[in-house]
C-alpha positions, 0 to 999 in steps of 0.5 A, spaced: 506 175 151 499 175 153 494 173 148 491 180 150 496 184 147 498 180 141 490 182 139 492 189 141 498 190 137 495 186 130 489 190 131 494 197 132 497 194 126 491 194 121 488 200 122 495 203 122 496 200 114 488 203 112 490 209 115 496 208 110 493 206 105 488 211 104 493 216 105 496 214 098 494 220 092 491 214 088 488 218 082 492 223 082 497 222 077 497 221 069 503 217 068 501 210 072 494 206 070 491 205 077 490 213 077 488 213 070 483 207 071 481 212 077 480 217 073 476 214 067 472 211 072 471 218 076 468 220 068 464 215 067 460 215 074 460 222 074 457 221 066 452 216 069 449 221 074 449 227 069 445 222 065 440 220 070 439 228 072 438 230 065 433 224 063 438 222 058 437 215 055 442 209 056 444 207 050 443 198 050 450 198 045 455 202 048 453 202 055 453 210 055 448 216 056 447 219 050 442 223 046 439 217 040 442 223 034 448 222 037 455 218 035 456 212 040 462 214 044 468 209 045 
């Protein structure tokens, strides 16, 4: 076989398994951990964004955007 086909048929064969990979309902269910890291990190951008948006403050101890008043979420 050719070097040219065995090129081809590797290259085929990867975009093949990202296509795979990027079909899998990552974050989509609340049994598994993957999805729930999914998710949590999914709040805390959404969170962060919001946060900037608004003006609100970082807060230096727990790494979150909150009002000062307000408690120190976990």
């Amino acid at each position: 076989m050719p070097a040219d086909t065995i090129i081809a048929l590797l290259a085929t064969t990867l975009l093949a398994t990202g296509w795979a990979l990027w079909l899998l309902p990552v974050g989509t269910c609340a049994e598994c951990p993957h999805c729930r890291a999914e998710k949590l990190a999914h709040e805390r951008a959404d969170e962060a964004r919001a946060g900037r948006l608004y003006g609100i403050p970082l807060c230096p101890a727990c790494g979150r955007h909150h009002a000062r008043g307000e408690k120190h979420r976990t």
